[in-house]
N, C-alpha and C positions, 0 to 999 in steps of 0.2 A: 558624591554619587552622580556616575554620567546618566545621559538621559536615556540610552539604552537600557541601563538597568531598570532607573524608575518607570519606562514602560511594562519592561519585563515583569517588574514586582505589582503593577497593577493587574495585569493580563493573568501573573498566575494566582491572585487574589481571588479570581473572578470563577478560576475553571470548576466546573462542574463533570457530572458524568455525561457522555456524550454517545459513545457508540460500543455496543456490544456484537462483535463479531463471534459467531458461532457456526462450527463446525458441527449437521445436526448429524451428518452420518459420513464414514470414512470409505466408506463404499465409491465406487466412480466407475462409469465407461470410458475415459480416455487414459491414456498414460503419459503423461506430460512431462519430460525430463527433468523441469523442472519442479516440480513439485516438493512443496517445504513436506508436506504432511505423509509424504510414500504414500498416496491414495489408492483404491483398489480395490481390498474387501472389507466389509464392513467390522468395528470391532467387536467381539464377542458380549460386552457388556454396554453396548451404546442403551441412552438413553429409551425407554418405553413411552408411550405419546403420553398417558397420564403424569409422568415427571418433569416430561418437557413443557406441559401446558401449566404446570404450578413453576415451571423457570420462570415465564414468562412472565406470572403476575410478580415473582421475585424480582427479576429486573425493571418492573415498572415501578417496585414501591422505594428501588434503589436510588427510584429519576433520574434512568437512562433514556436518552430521545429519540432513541432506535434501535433497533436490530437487525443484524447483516445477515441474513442465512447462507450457508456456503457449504461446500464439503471438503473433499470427494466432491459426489455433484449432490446437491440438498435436490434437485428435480427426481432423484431415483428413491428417495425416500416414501413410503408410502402414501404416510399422514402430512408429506408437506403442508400442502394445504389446509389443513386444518389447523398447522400450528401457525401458518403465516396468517389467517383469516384472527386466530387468537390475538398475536402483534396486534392486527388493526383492531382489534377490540380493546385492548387496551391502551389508545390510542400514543400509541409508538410508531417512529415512520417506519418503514419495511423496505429491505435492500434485499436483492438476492443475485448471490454471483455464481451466477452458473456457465460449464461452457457453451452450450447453447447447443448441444447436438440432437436434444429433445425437445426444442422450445416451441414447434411449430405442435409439437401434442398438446403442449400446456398454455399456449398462447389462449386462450378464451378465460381458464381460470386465471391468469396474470391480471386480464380484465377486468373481470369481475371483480378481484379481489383488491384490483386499484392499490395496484404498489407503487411504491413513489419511486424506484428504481431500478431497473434490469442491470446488470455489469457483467460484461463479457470480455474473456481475453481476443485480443488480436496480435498476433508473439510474431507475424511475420506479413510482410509486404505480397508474398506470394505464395500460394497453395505447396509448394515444396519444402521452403520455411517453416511456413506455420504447419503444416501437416505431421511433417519430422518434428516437432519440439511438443505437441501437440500427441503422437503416439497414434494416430489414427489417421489414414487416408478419407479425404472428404470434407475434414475440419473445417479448414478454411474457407471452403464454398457453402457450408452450415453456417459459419459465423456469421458472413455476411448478408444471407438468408435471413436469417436471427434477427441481423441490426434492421434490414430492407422491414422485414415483418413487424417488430417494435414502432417503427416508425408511422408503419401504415396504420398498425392499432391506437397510434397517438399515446404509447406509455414511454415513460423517459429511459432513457439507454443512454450509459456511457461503458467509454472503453479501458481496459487496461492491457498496457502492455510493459510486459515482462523481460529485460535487456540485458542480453549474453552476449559472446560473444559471437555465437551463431547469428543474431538477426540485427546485430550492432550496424549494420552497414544496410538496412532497408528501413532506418527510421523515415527517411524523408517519402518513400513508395506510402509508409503508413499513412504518415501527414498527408498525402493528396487522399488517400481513398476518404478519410474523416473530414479533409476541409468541405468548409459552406454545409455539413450536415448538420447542424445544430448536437451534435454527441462530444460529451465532456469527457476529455484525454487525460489519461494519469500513466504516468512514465514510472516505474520503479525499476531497481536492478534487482538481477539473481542474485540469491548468496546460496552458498554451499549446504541447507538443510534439507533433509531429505531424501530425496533420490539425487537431486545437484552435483555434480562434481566443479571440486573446486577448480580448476584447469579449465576449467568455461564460464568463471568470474570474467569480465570485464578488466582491463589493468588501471590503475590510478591517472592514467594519463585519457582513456577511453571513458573513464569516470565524469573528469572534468569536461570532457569534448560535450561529451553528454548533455552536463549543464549547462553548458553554452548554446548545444542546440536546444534547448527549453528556453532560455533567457531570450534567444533570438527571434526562435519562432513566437513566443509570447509578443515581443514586441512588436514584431514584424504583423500581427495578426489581429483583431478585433478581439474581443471574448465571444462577441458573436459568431465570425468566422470559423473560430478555433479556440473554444475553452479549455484551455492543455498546464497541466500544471505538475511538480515535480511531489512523488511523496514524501515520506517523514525519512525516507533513507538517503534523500537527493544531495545532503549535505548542509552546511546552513554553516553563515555570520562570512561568506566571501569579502573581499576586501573588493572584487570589481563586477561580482554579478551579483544582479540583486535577487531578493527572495525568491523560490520557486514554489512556494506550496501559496495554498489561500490566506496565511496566515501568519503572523510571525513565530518564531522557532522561540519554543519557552522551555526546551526540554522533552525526555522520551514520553507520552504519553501511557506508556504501558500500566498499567492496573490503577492510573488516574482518571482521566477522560476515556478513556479506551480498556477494554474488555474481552480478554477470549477463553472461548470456553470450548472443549472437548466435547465429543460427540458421549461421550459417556460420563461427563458432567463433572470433569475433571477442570480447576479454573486456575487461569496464568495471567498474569498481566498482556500479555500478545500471544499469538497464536506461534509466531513466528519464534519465540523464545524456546529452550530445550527443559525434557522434563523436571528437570533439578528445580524449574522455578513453578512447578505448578504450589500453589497454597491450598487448596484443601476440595474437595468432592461435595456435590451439592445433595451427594447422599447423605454425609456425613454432617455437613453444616447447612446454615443459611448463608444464601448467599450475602448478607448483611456484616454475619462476622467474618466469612472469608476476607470480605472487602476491607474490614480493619485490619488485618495481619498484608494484607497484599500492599494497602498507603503506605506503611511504616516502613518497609523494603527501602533501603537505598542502594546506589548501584557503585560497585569499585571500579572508581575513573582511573583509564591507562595513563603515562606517566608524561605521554605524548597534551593531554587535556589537562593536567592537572597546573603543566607548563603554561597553559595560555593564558590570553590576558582576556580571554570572554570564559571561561569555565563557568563562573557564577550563573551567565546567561543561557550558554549550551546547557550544559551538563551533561556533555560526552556524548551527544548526539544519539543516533537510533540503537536500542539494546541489542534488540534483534541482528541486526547488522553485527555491531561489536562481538559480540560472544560467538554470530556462524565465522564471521572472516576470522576470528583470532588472532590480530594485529594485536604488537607491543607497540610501536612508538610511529605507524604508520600508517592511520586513520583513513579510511575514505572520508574525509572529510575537504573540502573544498579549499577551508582556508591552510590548513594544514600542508596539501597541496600546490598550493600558490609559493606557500615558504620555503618546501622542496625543493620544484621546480624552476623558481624563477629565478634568477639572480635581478637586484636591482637597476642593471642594463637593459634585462631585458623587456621589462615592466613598461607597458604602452601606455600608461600613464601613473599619476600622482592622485593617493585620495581616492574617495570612492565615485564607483564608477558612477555616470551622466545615465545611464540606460542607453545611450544610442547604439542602434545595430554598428554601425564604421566600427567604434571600440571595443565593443565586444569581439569584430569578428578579427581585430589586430591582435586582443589575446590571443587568440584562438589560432594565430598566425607564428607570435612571438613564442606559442606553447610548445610550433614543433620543429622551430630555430633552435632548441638547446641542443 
């Protein structure tokens, strides 16, 4: 057994449940193009505040260590407030990801209610970017607003940004507005659920550029500077970049440590997954035994993973991803990419990589020699 693995089998010995993301209403003011959820109006059967307040103690006795509230936008929601004030009563940390077009309203109760996280999209370098992807003029100059205001209130803010091919080319415009701000950067890509069209995925070759600028800039930057890190869909086990999330890749976390739930109490391993995988209504169940039929799920690895010689360690990487791109044998996956793309000439080096920016950025050189 390599020592890969025996990390691997201690780390996932150890997981617990971690973070329930929840979608409390599908309602939204913006129109985002990309959007997994088609957000907009709300659904006819969403949750009532008395169901959502017995969620919450449900998710506590699950020994989840948080709760993400999102939507649509979870700020047009009535009773927000009252359910988020519930989280910190049941001492659960509180994230809430909104786009921030309303935040300057609810800035005092954010206060009060001492949440451990604001997360706001910033999808583009400049107000035409981000406003178009975003579905509303103004956006961008709100977001910022947003971040400036968070900060002044001293509650914590990070960002996420959302990579198409539309704003693929002002990652570095984003990097300077976020550098020396103390706000933690989370890079994810589009995928096709939603409103998304697949025709403005990223390509395999923009996939990896990507990680290379996460690899680079991580290096290049303090955590202080720039705490920037790649999510669960970044790729994972490269043969010359190393890790991009916080943590090593043990597998999808979908209905393991992670949690998503429909505004109308519909529950799926990830939010991002399509409805075939929802397990059951917290009308219908406790969320206790949903949670037994959702562990038991295993997921059918494509034939591309099943080949490799880390499968045991992956395990096919992000669900979410897999099932919106519908790839047979050609993964966004990093190392999978490497073995496409490279031929062994052109390979700037041997073994895994050193972390130094020079080698990375000779991949990233040799990537678009082929």
């Amino acid at each position: 057994m390599n020592s890969m693995h025996n990390i691997t089998s201690l780390i996932t010995q150890k997981i617990k449940p971690s973070i329930a993301v929840w979608e409390i209403t599908l309602r939204c003011n913006s129109n985002c193009i990309h959007c997994g959820s088609g957000a907009g109006k709300s659904r006819s059967d969403e949750l009532n505040t008395e169901e959502a307040l017995e969620l919450i103690k449900q998710i506590r006795v699950c020994e989840y260590k948080g709760i993400a509230l999102m939507g649509g936008e979870p700020l047009i929601r009535d009773d927000w407030y009252e359910l988020a004030k519930e989280v910190k009563d049941n001492n659960l940390e509180l994230s809430i990801v909104t786009n921030g077009l309303n935040l300057r309203k609810h800035i005092e109760k954010l206060k009060k209610i001492d949440v451990d996280c604001v997360c706001l999209s910033l999808d583009g370098g400049t107000s035409k970017t981000h406003d178009y992807l975003r579905g509303i003029q103004g956006a961008f100059h709100k977001t910022i607003d947003g971040i400036n205001l968070l900060k002044k209130k001293e509650l914590p803010v990070s960002v996420i940004t959302t990579v198409s091919k539309i704003n693929f080319t002002e990652l570095n415009i984003i990097k300077n507005i976020l550098l020396d701000q103390n706000i933690a950067w989370q890079i994810q890509i589009a995928i096709p659920i939603g409103r998304f069209p697949r025709e403005l995925v990223i390509s395999e070759e923009q996939f990896y550029t990507l990680a290379l600028f996460i690899a680079v800039n991580v290096k290049k930057y303090s955590y202080k500077r720039l705490p920037l890190i790649g999510a669960h869909c970044m790729g994972h086990f490269s043969r010359f970049i190393p890790n991009l999330g916080l943590a090593p890749w043990i597998g999808c976390q979908a209905g393991i440590s992670v949690l998503g739930i429909q505004s109308n109490g519909d529950i799926k391993g990830c939010l991002t997954l399509p409805d075939e995988f929802i397990e059951g209504s917290i009308r219908e169940k406790s969320l206790t035994e949903i949670l037994r039929g959702l562990r038991l799920k295993k997921k059918k690895l494509i034939t591309n993973c099943i080949k490799c010689d880390l499968v045991n360690n992956c395990k096919g990487g992000c669900l979410g991803t897999m099932y919106a791109l519908q790839y047979n044998n050609s993964p966004y996956c990093l190392r999978a990419i490497e073995n496409k793309f490279f031929s062994k000439k052109n390979l700037p080096l041997k073994g895994k990589l050193d972390s130094s920016i020079s080698k990375l950025k000779n991949i990233y050189k040799a990537l678009y020699q082929i």
